[in-house]
C-alpha positions, 0 to 999 in steps of 0.5 A: 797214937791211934786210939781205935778200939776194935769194937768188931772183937766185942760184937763177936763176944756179945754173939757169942753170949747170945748163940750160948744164951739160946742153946742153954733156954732150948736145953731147958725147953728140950729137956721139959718137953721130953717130960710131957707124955703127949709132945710132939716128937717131931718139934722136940727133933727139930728143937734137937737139931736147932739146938745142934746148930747152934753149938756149932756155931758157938764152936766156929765163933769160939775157935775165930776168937781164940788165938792158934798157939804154935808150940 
């Protein structure tokens, strides 16, 4: 009997927990610069596009995880 844990499915669950954890706080960040009159619009764009790329990524590591159904 092999007792071998696919600790690769765990790191992948730990990655995805971090990439959600980092778009949450630039959520947070985003929306209370958008509340300061004198922020920079450029770092908020950039921050914007950061924040877009990470919820792709979160996208492609939640579809590797989850199993294809075939009906």
């Amino acid at each position: 009997m092999s007792d071998k844990v696919d600790t690769e499915c765990f790191k992948q669950f730990d990655r995805l927990r971090e990439l959600r954890v980092s778009h949450r706080d630039l959520d947070n960040l985003i929306d209370r610069l958008q509340h300061d009159p004198n922020v920079d619009q450029l770092r908020v764009r950039r921050l914007k596009k950061r924040k877009l790329l990470l919820k792709d990524m979160i996208s492609a590591l939640e579809s590797e995880l989850i199993p294809d159904l075939d009906a």
